[in-house]
VMD Tcl script that builds the backbone (N, CA, C; Angstrom):
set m [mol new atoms 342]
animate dup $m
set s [atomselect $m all]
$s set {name element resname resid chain x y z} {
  {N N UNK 1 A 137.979 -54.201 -84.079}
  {CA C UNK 1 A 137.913 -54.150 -82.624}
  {C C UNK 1 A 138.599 -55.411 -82.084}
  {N N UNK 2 A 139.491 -55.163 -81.405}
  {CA C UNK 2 A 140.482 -56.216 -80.843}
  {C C UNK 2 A 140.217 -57.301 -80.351}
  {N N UNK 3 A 138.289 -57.020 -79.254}
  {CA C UNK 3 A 137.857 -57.904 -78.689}
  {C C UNK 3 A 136.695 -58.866 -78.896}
  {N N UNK 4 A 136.316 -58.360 -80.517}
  {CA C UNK 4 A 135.327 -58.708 -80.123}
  {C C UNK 4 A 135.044 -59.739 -81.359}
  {N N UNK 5 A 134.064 -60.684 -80.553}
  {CA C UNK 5 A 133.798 -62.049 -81.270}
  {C C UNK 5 A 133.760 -61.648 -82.854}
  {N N UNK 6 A 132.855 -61.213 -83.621}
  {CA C UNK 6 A 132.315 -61.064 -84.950}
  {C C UNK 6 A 133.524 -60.510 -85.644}
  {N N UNK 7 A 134.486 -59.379 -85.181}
  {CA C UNK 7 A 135.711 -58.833 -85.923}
  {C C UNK 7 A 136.766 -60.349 -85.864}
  {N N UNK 8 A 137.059 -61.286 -84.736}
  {CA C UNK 8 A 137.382 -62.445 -84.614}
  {C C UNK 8 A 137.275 -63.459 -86.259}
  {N N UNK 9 A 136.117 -63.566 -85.939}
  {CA C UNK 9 A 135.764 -64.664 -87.022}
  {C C UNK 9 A 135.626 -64.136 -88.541}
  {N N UNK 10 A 135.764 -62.579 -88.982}
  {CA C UNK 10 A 136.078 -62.066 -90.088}
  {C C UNK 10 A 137.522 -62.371 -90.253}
  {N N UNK 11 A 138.394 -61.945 -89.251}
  {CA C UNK 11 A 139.581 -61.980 -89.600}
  {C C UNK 11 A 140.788 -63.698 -89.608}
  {N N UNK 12 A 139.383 -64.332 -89.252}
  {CA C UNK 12 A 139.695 -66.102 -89.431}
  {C C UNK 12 A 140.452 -66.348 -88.339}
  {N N UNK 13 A 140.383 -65.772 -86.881}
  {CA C UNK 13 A 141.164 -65.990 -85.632}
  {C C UNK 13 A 139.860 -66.975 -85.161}
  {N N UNK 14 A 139.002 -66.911 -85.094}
  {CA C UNK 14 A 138.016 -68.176 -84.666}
  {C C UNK 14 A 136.786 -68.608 -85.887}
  {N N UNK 15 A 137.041 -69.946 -85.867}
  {CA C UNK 15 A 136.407 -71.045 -87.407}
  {C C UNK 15 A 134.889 -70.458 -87.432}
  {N N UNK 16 A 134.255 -70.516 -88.910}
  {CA C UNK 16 A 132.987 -70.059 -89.048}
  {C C UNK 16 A 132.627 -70.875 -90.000}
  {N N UNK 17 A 131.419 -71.353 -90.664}
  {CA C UNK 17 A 130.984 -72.181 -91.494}
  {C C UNK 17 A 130.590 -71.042 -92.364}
  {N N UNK 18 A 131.372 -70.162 -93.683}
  {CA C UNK 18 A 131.094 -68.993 -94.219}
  {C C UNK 18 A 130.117 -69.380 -95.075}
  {N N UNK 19 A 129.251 -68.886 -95.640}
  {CA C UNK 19 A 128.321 -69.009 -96.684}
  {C C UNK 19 A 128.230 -67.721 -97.920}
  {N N UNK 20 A 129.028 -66.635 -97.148}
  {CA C UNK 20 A 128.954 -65.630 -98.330}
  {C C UNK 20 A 129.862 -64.614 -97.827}
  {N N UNK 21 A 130.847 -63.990 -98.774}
  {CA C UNK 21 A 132.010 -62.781 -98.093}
  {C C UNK 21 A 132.126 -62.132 -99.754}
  {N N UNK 22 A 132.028 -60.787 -99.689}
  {CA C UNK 22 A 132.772 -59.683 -100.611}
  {C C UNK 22 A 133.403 -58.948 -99.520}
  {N N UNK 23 A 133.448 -57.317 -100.025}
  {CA C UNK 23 A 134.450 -56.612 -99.742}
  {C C UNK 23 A 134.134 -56.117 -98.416}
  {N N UNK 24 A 132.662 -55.832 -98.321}
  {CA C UNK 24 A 132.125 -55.477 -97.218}
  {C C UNK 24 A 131.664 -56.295 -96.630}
  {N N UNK 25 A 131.220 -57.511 -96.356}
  {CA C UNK 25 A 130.118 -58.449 -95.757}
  {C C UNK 25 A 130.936 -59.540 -95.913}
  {N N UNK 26 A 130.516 -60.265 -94.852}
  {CA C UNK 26 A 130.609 -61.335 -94.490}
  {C C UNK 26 A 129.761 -62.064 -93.891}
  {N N UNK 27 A 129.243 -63.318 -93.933}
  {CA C UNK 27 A 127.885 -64.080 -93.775}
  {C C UNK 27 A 128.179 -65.820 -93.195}
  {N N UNK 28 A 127.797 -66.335 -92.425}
  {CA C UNK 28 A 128.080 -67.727 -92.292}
  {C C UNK 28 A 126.837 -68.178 -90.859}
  {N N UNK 29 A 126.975 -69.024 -90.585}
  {CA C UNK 29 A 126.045 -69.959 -89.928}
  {C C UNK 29 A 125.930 -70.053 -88.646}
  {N N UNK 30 A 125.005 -69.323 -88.012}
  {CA C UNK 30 A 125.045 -69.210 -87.067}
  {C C UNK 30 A 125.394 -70.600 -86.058}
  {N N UNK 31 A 125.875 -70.507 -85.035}
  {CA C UNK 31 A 126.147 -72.209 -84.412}
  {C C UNK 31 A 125.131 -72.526 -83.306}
  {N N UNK 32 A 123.982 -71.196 -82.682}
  {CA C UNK 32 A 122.983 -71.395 -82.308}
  {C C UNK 32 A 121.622 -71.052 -82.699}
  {N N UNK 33 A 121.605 -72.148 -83.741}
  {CA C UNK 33 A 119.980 -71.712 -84.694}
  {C C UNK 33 A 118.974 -71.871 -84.044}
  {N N UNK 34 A 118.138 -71.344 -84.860}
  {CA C UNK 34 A 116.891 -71.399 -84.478}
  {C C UNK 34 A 115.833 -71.391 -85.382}
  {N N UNK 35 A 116.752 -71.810 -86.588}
  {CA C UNK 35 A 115.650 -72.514 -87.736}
  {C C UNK 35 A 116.289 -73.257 -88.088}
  {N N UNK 36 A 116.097 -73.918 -89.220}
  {CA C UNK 36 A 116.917 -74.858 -90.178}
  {C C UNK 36 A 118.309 -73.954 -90.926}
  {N N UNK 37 A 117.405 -73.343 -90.893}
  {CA C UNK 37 A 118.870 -72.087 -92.017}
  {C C UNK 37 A 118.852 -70.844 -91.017}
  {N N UNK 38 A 119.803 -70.703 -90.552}
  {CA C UNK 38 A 119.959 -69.508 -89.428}
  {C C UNK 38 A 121.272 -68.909 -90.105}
  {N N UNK 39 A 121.336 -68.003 -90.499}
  {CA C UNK 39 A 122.837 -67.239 -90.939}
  {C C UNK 39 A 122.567 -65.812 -90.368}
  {N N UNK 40 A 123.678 -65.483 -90.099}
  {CA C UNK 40 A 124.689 -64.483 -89.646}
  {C C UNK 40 A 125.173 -63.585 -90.568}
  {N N UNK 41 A 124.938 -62.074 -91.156}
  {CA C UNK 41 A 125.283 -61.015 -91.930}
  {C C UNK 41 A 125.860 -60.159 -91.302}
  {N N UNK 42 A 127.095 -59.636 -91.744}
  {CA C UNK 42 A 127.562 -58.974 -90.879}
  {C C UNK 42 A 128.620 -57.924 -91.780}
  {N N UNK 43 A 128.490 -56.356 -91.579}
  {CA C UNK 43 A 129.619 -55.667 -92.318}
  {C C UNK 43 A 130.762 -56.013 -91.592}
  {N N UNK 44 A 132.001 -55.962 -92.026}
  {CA C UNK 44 A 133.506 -56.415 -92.043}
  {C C UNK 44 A 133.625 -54.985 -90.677}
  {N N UNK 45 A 133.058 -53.674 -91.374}
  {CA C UNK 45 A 133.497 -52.600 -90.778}
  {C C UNK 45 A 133.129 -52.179 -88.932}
  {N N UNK 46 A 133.413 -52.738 -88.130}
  {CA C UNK 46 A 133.168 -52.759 -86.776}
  {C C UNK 46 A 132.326 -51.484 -86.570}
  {N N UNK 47 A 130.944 -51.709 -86.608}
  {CA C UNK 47 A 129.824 -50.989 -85.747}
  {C C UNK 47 A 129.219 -51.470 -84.727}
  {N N UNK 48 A 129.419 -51.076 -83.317}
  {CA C UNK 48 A 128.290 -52.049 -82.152}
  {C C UNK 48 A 127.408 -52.014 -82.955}
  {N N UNK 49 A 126.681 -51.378 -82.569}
  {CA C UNK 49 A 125.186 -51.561 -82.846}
  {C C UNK 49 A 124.416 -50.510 -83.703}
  {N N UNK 50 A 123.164 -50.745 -84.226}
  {CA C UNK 50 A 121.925 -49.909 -85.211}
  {C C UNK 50 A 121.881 -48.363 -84.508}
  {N N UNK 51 A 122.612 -48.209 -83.438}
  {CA C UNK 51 A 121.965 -46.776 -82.600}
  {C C UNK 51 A 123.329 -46.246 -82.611}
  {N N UNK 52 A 124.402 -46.248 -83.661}
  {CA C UNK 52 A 125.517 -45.775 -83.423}
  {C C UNK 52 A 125.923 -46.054 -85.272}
  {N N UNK 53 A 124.872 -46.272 -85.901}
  {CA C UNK 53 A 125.285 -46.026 -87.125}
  {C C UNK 53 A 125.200 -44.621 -87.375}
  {N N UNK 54 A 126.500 -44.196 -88.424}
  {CA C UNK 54 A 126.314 -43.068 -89.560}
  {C C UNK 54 A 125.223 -43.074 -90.932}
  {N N UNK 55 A 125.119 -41.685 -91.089}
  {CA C UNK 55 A 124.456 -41.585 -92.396}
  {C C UNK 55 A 125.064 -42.466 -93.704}
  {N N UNK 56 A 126.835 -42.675 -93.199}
  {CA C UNK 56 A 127.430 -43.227 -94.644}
  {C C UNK 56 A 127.267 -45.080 -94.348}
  {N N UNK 57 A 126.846 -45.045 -93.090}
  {CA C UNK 57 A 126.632 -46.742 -92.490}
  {C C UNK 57 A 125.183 -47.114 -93.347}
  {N N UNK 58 A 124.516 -45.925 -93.485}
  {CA C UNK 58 A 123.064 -46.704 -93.992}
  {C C UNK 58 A 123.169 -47.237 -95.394}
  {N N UNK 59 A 124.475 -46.951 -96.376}
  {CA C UNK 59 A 124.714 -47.610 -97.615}
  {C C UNK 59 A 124.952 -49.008 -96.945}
  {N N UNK 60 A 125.633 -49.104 -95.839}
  {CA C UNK 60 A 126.371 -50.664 -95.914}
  {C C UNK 60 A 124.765 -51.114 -95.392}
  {N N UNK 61 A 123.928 -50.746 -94.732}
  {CA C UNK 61 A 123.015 -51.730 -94.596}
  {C C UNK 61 A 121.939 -51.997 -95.808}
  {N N UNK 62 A 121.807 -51.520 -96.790}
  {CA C UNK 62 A 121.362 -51.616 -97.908}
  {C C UNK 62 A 122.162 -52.905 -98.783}
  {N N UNK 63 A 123.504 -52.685 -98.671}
  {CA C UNK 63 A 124.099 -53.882 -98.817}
  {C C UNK 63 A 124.327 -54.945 -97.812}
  {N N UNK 64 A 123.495 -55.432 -97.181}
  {CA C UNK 64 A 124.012 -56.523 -96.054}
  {C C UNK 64 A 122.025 -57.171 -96.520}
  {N N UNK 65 A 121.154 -55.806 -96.655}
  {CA C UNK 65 A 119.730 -56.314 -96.702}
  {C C UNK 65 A 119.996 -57.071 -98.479}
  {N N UNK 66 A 120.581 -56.495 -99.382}
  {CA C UNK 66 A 120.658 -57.469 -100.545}
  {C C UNK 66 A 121.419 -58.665 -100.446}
  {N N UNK 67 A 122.842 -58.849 -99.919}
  {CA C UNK 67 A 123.071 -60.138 -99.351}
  {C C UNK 67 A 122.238 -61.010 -98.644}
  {N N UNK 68 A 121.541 -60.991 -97.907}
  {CA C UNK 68 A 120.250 -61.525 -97.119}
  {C C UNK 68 A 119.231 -62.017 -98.057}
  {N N UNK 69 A 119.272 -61.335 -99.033}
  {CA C UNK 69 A 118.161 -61.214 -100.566}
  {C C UNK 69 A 119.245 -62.919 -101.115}
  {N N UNK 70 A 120.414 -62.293 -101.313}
  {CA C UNK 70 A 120.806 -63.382 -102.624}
  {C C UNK 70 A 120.943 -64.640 -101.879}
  {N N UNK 71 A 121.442 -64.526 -100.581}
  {CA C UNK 71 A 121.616 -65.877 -99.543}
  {C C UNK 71 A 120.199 -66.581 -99.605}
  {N N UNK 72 A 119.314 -66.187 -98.994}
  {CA C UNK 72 A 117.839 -66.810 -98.972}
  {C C UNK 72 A 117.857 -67.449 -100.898}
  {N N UNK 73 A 118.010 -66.734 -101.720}
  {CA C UNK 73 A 117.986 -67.651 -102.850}
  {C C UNK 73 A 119.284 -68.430 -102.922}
  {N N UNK 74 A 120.133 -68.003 -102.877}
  {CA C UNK 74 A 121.542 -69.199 -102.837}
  {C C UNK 74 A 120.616 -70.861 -101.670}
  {N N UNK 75 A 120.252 -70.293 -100.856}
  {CA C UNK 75 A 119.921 -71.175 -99.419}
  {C C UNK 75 A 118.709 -72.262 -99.959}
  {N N UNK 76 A 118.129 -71.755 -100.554}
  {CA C UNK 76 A 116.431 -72.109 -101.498}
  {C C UNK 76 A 115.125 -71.848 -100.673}
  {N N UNK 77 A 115.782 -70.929 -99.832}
  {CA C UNK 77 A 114.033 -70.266 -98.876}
  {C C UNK 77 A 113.561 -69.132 -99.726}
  {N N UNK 78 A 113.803 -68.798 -100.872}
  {CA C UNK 78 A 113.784 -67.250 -101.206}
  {C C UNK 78 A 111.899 -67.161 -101.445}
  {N N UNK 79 A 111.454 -68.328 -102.158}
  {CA C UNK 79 A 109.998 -68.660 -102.338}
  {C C UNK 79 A 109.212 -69.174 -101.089}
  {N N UNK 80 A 109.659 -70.065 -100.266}
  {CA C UNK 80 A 108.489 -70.092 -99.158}
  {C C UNK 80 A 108.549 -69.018 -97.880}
  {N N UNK 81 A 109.639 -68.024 -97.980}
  {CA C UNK 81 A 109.895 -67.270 -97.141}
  {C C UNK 81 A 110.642 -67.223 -95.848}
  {N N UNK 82 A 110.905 -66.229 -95.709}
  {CA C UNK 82 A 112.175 -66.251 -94.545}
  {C C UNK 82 A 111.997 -64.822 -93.726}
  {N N UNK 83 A 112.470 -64.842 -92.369}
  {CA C UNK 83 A 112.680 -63.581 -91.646}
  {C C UNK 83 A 114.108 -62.585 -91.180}
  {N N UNK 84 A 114.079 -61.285 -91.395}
  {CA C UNK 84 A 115.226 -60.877 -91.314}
  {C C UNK 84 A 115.030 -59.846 -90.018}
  {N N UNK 85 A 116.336 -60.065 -89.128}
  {CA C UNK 85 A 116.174 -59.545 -87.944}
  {C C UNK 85 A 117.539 -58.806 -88.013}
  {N N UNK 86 A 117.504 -57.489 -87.060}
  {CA C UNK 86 A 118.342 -57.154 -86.246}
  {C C UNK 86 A 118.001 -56.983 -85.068}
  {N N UNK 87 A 118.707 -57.116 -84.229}
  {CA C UNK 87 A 119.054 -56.839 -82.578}
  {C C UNK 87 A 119.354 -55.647 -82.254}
  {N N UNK 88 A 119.080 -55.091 -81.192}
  {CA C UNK 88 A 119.349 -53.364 -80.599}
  {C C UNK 88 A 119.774 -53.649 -79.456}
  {N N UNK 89 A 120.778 -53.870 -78.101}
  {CA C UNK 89 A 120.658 -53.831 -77.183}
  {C C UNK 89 A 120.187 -55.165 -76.384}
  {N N UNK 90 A 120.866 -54.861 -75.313}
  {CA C UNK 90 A 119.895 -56.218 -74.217}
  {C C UNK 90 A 118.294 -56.397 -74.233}
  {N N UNK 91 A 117.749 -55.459 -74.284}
  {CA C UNK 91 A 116.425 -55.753 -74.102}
  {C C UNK 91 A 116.537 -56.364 -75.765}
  {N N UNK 92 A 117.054 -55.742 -76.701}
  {CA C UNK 92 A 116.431 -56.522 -77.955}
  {C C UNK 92 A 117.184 -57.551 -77.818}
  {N N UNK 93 A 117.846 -58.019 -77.592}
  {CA C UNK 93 A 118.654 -59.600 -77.677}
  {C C UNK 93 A 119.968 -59.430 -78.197}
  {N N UNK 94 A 120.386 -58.387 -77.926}
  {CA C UNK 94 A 121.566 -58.243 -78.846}
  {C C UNK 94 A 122.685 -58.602 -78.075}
  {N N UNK 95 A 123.640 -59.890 -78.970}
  {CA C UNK 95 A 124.139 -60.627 -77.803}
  {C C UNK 95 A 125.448 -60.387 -78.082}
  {N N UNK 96 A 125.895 -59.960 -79.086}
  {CA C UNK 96 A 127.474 -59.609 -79.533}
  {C C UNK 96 A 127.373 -58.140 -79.875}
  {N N UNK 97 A 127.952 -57.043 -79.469}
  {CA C UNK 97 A 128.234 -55.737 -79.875}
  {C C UNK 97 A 128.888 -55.453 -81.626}
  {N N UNK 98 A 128.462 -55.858 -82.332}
  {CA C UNK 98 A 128.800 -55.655 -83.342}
  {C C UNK 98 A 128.014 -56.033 -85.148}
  {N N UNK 99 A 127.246 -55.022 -85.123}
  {CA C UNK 99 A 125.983 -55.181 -85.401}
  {C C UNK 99 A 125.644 -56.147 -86.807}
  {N N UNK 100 A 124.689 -56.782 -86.670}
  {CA C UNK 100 A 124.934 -58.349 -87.717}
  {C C UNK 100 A 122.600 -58.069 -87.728}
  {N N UNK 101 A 122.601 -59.014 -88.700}
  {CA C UNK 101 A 121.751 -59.447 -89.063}
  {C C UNK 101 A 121.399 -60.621 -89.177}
  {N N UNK 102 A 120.119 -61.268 -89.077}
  {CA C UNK 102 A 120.158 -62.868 -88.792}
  {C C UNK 102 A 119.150 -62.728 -90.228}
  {N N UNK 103 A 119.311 -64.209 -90.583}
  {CA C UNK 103 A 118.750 -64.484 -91.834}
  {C C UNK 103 A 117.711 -65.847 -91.256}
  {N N UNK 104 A 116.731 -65.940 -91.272}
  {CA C UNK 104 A 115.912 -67.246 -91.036}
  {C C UNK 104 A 114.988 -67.724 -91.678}
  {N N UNK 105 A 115.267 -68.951 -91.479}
  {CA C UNK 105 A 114.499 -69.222 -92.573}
  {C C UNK 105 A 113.993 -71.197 -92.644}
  {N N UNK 106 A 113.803 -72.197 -93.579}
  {CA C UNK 106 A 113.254 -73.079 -93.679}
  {C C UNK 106 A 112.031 -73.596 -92.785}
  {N N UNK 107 A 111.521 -73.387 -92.245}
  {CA C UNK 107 A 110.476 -73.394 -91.478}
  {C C UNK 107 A 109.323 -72.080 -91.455}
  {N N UNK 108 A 108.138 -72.616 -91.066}
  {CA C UNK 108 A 107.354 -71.556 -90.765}
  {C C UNK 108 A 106.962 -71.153 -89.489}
  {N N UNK 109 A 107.812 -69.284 -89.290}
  {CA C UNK 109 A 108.202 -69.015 -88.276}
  {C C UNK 109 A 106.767 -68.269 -88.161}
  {N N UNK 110 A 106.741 -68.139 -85.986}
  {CA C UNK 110 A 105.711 -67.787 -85.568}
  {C C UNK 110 A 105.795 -66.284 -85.361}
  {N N UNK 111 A 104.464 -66.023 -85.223}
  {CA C UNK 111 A 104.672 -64.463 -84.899}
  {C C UNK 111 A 103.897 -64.347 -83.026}
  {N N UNK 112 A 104.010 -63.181 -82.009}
  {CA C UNK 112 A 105.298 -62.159 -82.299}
  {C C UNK 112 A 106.194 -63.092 -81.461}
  {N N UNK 113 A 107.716 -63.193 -82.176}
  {CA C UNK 113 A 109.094 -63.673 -81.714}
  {C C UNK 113 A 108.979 -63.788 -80.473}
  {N N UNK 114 A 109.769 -64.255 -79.489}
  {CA C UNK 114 A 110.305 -64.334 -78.254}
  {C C UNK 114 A 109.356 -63.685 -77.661}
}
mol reanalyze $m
mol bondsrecalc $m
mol representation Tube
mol addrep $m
């Protein structure tokens, strides 16, 4: 997608602090955290959002939830624990159209969010 931030910073037109990329995914640091370890998961393949995935989209999120898996141990939260979010929309917080996953983690986060 031509315009939009997250296809941007896959294709290295704007800088990212990467932490993890294969064929499908791409992963790096968010620049407005909100833990100690805040990362950014994201398929390569331009989907807005969770309400406009395909049946063949639910493989890639199976792979974006095991990246999230190996990052938290690459990161060293994998043992005291960490939270994994997606966003839906304005009301859910969803602030870039292009659907990503947040990884959080080093701290002990409160419940319920926002």
């Amino acid at each position: 997608m031509k315009d939009c931030l997250f296809c941007k910073i896959i294709n290295q037109e704007i800088p990212s602090k990467k932490v993890f990329e294969n064929e499908t995914i791409y992963a790096f640091e968010d620049i407005d955290k909100k833990a100690p370890t805040h990362i950014l998961i994201i398929p390569k393949k331009h989907i807005n959002s969770v309400a406009l995935m395909t049946d063949e989209d639910m493989l890639l999120m199976s792979e974006i939830t095991k990246a999230a898996r190996d990052i938290a141990e690459a990161q060293g939260i994998d043992k005291s624990g960490y939270r994994l979010v997606i966003n839906h929309g304005s009301d859910g917080g969803q602030a870039v159209s292009h659907i990503h996953m947040h990884l959080l983690g080093g701290r002990s986060l409160t419940w319920p969010p926002g």
